[in-house]
Backbone as a chain_set.jsonl record, in Angstrom:
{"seq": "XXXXXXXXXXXXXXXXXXXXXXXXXXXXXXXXXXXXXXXXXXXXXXXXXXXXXXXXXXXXXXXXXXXXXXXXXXXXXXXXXXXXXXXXXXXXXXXXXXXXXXXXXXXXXXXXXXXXXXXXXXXXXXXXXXXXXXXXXXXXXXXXXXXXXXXXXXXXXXXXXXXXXXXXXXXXXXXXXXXXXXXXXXXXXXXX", "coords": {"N": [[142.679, 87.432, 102.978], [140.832, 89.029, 105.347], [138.572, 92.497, 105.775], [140.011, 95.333, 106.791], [139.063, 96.637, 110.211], [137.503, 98.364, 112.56], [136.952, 97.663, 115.078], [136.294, 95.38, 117.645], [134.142, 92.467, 116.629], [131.148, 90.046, 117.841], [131.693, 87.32, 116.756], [134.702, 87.631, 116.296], [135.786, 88.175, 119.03], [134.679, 85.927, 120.476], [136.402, 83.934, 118.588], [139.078, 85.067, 119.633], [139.192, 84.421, 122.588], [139.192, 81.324, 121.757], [141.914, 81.083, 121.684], [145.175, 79.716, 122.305], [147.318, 81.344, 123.478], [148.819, 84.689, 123.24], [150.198, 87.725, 121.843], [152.113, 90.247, 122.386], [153.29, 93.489, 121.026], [155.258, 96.406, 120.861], [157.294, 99.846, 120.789], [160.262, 101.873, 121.12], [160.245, 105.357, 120.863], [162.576, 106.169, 120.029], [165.261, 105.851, 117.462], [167.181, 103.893, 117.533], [166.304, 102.743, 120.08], [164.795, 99.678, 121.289], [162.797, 97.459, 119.418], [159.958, 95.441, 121.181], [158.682, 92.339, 121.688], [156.041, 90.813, 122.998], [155.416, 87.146, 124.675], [152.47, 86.321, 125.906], [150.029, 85.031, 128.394], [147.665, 83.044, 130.245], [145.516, 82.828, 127.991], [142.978, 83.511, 128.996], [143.772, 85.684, 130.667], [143.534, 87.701, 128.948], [140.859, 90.302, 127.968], [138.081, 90.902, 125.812], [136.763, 93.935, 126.478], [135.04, 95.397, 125.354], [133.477, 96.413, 122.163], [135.285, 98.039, 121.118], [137.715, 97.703, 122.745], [140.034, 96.48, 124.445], [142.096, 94.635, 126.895], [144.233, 93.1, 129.119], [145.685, 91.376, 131.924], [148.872, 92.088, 133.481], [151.399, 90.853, 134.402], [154.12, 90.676, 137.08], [157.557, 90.376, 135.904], [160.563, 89.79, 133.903], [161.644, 92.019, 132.859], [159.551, 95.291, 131.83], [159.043, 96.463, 129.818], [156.512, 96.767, 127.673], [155.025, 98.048, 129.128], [156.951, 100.748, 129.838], [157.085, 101.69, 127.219], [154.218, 102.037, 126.417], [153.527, 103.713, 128.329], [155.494, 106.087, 126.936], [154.61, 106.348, 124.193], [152.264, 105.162, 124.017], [151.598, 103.526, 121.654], [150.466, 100.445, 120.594], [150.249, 96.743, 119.821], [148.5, 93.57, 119.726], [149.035, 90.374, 119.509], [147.205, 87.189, 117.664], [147.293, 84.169, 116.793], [145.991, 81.617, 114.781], [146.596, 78.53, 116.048], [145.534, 76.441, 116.181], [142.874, 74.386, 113.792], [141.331, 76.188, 111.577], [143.494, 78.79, 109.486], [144.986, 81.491, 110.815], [145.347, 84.712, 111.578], [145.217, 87.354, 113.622], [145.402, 90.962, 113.999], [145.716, 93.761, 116.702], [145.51, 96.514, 116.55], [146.345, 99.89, 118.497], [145.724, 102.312, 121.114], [147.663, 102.607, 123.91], [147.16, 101.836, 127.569], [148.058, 102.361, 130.696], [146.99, 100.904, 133.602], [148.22, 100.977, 136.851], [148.736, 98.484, 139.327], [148.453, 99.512, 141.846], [146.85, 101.427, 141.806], [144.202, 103.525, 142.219], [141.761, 103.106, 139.969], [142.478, 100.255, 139.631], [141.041, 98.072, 140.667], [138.271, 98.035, 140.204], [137.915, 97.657, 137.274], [139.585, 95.108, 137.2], [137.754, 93.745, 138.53], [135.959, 94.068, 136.123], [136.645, 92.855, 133.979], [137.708, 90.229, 135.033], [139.542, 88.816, 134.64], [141.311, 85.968, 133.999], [143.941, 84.66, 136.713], [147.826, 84.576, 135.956], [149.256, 84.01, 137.952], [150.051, 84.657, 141.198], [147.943, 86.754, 143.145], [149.848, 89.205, 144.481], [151.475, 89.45, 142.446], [150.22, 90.747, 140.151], [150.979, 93.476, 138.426], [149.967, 95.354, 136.381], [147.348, 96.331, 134.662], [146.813, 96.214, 131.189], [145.818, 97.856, 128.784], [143.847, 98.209, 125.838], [142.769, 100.716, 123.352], [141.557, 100.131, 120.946], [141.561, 100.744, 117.325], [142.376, 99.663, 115.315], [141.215, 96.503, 113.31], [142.687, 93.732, 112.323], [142.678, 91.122, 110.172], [144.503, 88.308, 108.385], [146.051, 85.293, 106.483], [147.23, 83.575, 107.988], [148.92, 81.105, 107.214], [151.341, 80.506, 107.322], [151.862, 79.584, 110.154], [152.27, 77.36, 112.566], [150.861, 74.109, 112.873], [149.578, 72.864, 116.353], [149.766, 71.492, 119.374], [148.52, 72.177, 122.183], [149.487, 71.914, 125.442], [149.536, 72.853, 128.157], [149.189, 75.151, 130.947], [152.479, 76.848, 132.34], [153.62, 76.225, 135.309], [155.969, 77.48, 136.57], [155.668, 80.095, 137.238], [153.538, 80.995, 139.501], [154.738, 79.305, 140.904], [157.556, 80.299, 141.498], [157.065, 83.382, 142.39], [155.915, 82.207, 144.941], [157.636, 81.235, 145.886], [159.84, 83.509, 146.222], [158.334, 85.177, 148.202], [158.282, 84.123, 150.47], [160.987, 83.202, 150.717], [161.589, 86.46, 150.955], [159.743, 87.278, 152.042], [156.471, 89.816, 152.06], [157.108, 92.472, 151.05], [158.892, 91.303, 149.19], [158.475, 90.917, 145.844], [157.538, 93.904, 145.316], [160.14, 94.777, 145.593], [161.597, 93.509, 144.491], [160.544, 94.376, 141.705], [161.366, 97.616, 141.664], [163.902, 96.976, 140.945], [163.82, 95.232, 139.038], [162.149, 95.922, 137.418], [161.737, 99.264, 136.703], [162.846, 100.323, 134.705], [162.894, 100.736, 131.113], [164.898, 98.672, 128.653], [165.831, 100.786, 126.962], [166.133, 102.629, 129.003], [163.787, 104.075, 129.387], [161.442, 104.908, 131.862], [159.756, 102.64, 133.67], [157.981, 100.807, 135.454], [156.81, 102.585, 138.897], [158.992, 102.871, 141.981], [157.191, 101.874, 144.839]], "CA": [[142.871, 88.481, 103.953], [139.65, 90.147, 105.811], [139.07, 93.66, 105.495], [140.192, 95.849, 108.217], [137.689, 97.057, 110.668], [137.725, 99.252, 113.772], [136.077, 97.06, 116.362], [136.002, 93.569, 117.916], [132.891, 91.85, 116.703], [131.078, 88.803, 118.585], [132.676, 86.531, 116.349], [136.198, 87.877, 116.915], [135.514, 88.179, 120.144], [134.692, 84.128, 120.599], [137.552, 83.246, 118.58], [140.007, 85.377, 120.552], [138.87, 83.677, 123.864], [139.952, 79.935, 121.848], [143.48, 80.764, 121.183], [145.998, 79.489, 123.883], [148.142, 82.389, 124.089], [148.885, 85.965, 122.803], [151.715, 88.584, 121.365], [151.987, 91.992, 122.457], [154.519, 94.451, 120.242], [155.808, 97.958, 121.628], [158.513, 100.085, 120.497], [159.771, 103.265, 121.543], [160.334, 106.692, 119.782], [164.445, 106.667, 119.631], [165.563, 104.992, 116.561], [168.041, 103.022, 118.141], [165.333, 101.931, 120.94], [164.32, 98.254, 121.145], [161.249, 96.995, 119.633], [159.699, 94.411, 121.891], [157.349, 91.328, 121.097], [155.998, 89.447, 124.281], [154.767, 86.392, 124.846], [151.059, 86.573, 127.211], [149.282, 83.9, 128.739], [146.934, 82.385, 129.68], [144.201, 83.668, 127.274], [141.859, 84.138, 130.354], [143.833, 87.103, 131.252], [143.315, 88.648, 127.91], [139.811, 90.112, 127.922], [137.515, 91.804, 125.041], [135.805, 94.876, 127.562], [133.751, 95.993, 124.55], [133.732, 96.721, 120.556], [136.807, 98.867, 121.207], [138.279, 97.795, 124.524], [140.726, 95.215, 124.911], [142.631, 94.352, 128.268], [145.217, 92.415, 129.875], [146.268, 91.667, 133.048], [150.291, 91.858, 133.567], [152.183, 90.472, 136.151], [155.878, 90.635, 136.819], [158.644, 89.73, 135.29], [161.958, 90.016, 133.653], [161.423, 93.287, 132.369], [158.932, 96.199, 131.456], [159.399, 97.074, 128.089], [155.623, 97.082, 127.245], [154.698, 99.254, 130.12], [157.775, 101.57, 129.229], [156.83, 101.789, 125.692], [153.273, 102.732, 126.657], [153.988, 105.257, 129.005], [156.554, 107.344, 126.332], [153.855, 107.006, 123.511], [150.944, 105.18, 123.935], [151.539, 102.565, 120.717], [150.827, 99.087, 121.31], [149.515, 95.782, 119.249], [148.015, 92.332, 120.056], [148.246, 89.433, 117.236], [146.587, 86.356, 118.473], [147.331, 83.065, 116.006], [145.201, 80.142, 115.523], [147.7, 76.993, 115.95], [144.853, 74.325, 115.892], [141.75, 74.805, 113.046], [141.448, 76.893, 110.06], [144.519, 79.174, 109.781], [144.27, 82.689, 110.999], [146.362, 85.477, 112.183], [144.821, 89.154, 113.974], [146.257, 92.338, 114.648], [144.701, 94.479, 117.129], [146.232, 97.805, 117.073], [145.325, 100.743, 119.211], [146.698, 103.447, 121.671], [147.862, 101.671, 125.351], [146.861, 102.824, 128.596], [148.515, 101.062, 131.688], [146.789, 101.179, 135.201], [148.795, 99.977, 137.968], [148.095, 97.449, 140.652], [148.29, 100.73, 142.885], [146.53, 102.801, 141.534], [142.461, 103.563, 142.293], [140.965, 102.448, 138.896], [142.576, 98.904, 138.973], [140.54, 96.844, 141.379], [137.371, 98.294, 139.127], [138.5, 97.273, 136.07], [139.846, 93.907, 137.515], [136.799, 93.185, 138.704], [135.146, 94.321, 134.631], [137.724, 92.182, 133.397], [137.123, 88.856, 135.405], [141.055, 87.687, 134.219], [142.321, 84.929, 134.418], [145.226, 85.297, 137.195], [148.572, 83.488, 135.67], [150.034, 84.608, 138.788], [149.473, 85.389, 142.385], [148.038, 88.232, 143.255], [151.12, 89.976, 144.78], [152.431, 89.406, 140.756], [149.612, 91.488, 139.632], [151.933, 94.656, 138.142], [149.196, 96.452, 135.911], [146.246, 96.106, 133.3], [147.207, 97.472, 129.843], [144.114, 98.551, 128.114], [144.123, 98.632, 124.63], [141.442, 101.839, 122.828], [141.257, 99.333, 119.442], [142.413, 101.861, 116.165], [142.425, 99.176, 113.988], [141.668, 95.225, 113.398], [143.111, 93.317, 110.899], [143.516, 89.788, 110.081], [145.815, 87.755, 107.769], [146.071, 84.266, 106.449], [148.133, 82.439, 109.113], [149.325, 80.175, 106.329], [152.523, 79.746, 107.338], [151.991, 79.393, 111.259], [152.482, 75.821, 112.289], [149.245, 73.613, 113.296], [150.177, 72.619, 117.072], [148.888, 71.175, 120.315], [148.273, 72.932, 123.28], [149.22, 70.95, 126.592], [149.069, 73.232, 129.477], [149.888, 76.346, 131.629], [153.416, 76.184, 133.208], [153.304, 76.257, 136.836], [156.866, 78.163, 137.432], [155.424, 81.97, 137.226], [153.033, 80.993, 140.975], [155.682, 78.522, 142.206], [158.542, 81.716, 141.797], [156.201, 84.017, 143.127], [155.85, 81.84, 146.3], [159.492, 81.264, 146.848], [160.382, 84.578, 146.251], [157.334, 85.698, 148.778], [158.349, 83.147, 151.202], [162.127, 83.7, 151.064], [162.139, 87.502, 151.211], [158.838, 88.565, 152.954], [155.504, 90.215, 151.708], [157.08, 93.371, 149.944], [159.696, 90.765, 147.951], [158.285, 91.488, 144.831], [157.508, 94.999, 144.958], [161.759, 95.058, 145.414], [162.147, 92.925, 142.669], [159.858, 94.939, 140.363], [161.76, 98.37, 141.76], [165.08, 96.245, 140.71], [164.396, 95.101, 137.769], [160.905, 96.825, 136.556], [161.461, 100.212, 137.045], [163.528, 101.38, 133.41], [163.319, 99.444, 129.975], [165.883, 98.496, 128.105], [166.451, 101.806, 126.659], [166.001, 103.47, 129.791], [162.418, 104.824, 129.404], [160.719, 104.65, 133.012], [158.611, 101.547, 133.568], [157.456, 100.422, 137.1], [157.562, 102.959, 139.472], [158.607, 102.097, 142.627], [156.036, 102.014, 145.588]], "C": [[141.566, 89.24, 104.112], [140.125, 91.708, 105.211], [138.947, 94.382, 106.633], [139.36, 96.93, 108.949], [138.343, 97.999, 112.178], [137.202, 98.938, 115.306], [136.339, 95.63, 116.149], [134.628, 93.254, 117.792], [132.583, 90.298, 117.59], [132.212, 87.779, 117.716], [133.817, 86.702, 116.543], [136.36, 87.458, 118.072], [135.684, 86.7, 120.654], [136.359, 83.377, 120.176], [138.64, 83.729, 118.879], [140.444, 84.56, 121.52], [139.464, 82.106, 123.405], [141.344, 79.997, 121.762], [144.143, 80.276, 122.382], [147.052, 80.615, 124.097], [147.912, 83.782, 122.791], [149.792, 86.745, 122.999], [151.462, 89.509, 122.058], [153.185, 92.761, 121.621], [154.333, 95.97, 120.931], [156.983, 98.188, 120.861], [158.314, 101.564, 121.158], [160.158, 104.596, 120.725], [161.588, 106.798, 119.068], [164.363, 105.58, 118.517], [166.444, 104.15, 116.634], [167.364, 102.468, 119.052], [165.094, 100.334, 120.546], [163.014, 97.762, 121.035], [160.752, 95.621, 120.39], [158.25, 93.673, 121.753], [157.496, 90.484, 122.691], [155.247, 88.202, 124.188], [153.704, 86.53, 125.633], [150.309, 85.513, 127.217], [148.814, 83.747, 130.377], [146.03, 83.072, 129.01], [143.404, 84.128, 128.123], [142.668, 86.024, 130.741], [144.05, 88.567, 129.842], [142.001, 88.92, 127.695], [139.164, 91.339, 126.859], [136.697, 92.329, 126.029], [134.371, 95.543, 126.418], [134.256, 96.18, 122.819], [135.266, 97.111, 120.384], [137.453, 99.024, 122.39], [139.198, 96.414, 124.324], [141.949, 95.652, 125.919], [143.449, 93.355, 128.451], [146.002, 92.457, 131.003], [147.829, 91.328, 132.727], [150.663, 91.716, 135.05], [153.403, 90.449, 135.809], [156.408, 89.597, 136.265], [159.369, 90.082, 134.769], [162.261, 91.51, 133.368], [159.924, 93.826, 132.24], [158.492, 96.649, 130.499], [157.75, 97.433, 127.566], [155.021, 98.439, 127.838], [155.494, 100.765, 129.903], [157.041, 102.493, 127.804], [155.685, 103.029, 125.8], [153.143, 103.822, 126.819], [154.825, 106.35, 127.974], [155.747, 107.453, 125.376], [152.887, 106.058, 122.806], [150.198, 103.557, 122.084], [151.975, 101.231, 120.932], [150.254, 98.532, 120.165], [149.474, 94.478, 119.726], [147.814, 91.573, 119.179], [148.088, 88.648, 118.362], [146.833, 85.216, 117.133], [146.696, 81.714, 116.147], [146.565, 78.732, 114.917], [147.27, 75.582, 115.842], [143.453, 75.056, 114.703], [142.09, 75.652, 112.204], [143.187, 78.508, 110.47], [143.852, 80.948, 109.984], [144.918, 83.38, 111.676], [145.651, 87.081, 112.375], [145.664, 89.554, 114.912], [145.159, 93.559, 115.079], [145.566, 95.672, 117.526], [145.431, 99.236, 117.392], [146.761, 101.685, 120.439], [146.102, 102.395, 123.788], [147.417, 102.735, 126.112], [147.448, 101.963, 129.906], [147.929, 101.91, 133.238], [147.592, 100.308, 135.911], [148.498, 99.589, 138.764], [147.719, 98.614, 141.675], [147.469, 101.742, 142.9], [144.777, 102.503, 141.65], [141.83, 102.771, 141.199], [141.377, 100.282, 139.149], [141.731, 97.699, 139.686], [138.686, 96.653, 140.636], [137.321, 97.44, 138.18], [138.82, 95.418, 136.474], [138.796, 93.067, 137.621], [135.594, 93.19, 136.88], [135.455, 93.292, 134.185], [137.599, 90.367, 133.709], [138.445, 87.762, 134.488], [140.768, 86.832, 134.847], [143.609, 85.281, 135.158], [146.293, 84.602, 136.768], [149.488, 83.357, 136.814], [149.88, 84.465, 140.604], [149.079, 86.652, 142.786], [149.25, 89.552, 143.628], [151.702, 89.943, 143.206], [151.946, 90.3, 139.898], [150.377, 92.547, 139.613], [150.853, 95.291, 137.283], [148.038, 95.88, 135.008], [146.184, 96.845, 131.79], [145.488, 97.205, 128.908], [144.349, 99.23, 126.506], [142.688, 99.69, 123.725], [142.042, 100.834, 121.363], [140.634, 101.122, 118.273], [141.748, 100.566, 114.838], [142.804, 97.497, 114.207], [142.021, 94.71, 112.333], [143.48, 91.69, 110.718], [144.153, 89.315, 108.707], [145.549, 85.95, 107.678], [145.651, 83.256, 107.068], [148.864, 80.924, 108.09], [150.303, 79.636, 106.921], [152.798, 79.766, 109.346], [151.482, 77.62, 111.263], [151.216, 75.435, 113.128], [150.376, 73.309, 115.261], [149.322, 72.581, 118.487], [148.894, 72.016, 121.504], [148.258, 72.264, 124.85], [148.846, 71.654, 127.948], [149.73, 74.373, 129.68], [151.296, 76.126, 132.12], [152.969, 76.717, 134.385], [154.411, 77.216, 137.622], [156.0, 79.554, 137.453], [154.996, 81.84, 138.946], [154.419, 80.507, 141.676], [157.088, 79.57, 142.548], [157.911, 82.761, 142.781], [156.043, 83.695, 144.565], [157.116, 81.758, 146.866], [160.007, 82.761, 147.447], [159.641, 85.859, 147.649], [157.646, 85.063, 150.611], [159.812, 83.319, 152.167], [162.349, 85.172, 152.073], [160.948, 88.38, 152.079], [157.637, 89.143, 152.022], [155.986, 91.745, 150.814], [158.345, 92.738, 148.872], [159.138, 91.664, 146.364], [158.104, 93.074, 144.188], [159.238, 95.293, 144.864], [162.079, 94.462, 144.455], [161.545, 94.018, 141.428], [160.665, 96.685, 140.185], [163.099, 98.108, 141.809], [165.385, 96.739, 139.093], [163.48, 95.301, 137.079], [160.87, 98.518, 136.214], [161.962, 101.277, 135.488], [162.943, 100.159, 132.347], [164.689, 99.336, 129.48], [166.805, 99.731, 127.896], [166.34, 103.154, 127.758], [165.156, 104.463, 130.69], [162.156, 104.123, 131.063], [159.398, 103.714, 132.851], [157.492, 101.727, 134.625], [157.998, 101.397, 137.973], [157.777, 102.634, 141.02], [157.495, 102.789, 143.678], [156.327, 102.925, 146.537]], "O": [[141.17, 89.994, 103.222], [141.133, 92.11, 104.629], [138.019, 94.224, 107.426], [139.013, 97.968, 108.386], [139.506, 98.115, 112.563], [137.092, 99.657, 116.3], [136.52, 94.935, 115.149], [133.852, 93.645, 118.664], [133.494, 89.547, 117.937], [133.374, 87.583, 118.073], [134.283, 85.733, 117.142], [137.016, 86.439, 118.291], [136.73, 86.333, 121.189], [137.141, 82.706, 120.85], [139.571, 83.014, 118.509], [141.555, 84.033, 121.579], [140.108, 81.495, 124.257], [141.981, 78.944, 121.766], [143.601, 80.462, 123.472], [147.618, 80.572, 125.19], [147.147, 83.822, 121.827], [150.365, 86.748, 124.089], [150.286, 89.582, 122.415], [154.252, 92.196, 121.862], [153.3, 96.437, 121.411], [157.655, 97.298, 120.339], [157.333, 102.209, 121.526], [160.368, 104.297, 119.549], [161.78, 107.284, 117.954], [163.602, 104.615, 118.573], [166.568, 103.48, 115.609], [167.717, 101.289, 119.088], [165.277, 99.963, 119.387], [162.215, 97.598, 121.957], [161.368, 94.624, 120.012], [157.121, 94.164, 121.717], [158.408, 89.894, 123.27], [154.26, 88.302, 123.46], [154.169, 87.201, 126.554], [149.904, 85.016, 126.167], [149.383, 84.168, 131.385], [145.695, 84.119, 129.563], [143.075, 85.307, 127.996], [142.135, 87.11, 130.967], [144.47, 89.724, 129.834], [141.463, 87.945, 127.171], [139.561, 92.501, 126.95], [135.905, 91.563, 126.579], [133.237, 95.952, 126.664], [135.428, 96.039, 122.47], [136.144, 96.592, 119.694], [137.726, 100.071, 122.977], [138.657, 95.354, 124.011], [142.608, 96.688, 125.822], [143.233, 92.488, 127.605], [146.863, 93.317, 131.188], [148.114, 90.472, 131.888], [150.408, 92.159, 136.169], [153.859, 90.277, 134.678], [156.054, 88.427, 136.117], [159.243, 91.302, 134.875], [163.297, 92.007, 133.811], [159.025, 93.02, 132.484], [157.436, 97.28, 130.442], [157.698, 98.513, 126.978], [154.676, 99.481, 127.283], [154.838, 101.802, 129.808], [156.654, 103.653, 127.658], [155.803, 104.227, 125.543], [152.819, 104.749, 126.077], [154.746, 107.531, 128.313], [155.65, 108.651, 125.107], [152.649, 106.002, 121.6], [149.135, 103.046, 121.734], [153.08, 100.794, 121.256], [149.734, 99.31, 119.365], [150.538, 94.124, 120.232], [146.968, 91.632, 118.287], [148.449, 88.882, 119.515], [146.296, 85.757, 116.167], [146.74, 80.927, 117.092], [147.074, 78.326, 113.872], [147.758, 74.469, 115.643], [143.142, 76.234, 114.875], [143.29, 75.891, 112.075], [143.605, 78.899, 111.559], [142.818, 81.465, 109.561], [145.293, 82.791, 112.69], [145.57, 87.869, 111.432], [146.281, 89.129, 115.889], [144.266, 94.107, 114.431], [146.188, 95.788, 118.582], [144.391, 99.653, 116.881], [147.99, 101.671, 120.508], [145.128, 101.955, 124.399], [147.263, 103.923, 125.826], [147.139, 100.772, 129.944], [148.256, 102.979, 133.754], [147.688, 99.103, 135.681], [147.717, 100.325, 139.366], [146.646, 98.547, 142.275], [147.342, 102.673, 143.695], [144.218, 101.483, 141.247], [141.336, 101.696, 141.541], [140.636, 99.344, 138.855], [141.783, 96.539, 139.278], [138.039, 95.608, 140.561], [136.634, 96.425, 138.295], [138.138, 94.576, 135.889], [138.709, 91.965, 137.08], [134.674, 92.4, 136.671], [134.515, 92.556, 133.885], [137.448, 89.489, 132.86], [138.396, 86.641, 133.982], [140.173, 86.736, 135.92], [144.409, 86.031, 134.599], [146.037, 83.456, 137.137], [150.473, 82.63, 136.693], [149.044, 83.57, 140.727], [149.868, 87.597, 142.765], [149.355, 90.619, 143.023], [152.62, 90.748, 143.047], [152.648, 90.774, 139.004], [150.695, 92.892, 140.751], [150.872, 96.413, 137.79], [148.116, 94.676, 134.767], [145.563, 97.86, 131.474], [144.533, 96.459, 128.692], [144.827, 100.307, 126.147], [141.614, 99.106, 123.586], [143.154, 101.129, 120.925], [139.82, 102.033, 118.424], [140.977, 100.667, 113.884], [143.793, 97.026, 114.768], [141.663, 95.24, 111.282], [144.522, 91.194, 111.146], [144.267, 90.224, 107.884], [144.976, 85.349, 108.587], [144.696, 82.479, 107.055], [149.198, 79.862, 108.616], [150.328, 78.422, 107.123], [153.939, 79.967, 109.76], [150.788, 76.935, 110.512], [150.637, 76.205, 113.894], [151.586, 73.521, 115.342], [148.423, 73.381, 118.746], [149.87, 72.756, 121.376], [147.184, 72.102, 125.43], [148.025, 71.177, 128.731], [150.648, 74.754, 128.954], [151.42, 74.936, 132.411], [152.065, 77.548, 134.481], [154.222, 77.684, 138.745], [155.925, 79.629, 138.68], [155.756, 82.363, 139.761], [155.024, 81.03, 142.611], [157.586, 79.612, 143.673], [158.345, 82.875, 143.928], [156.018, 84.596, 145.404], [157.545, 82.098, 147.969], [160.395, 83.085, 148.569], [160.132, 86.939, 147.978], [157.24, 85.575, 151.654], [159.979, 83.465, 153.377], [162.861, 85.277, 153.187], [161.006, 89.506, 152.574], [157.925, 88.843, 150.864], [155.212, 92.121, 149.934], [158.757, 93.414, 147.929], [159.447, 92.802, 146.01], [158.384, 93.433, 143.044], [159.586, 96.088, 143.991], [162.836, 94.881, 143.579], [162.17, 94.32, 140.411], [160.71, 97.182, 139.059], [163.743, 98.809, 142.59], [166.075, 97.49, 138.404], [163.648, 94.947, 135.912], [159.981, 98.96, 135.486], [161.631, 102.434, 135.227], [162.637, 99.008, 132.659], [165.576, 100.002, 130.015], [167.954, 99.89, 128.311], [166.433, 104.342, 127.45], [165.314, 105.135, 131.709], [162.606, 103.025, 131.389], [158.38, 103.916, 132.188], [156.508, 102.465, 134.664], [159.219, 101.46, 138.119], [156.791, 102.101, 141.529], [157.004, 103.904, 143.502], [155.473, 103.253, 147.361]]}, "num_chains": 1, "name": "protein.A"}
């Protein structure tokens, strides 16, 4: 087990960029609230902005819960696991910040950022911005070795149906559907 540091160094940095995907964790203040672990991909849209900057573009989908989370108090984390090569497990914890597709800063930043889109643009829902607190890695002993074949293709090909079907503000009605609360109610997405 490393020892835990307060910044992304180059090396981190590099082997961030090989992993094929990435966690996010949130929870929210109530003790009955729901803590939430996401899946994020493709790595491209996870980007180190500096020593103590890490980013991610979000695009819609089923829920909010990270964005939620954020917004009520600001505690987020990012593990990243290596599944092919020496074993290896980091935790990048830090205080969230979420700009929204709407909002002035994000086309800035987007452009800093130079994601990867997994999405269409219309899917673009925000950029969570992590202020890095604290890195930490771990083993990975018991994460399984494992190949890496490809992106899936439904997230664009939904996106187009749904764009296609219902018209150019589809998604913003989907996201003011079914983005707008989390689980426990906290205010996510608001709508437009």
């Amino acid at each position: 087990m490393g020892t835990p540091s307060t910044s992304i160094d180059a090396k981190l940095r590099t082997w961030i960029q090989k992993q094929p995907l990435f966690f996010v964790g949130s929870a929210p203040l109530a003790k009955r609230g729901h803590v939430n672990v996401s899946p994020k991909g493709p790595i491209g849209s996870l980007r180190v902005l500096d020593a103590k900057t890490l980013a991610y573009l979000d695009v819609v989908g089923s829920g909010a819960e990270t964005i939620a989370h954020v917004r009520e108090n600001g505690r987020i984390v990012v593990m990243l696991c290596a599944f092919a090569g020496p074993p290896r497990i980091v935790r990048v914890h830090g205080r969230g910040e979420i700009v929204l597709a709407r909002s002035r800063r994000f086309a800035a930043l987007l452009a800093r950022g130079k994601f990867e889109d997994p999405g269409l643009p219309e899917a673009r829902r925000a950029i969570v911005v992590v202020h890095v607190r604290r890195v930490a890695d771990s083993c990975g002993y018991g994460v399984p070795l494992m190949r890496f074949e490809a992106t899936r293709p439904q997230l664009p090909a939904w996106c187009e149906k749904k764009l296609a079907r219902h018209g150019p503000t589809a998604l913003d009605d989907y996201q003011a559907t079914k983005n707008a609360k989390s689980l426990d109610g906290l205010p996510a997405i608001d709508p437009p």
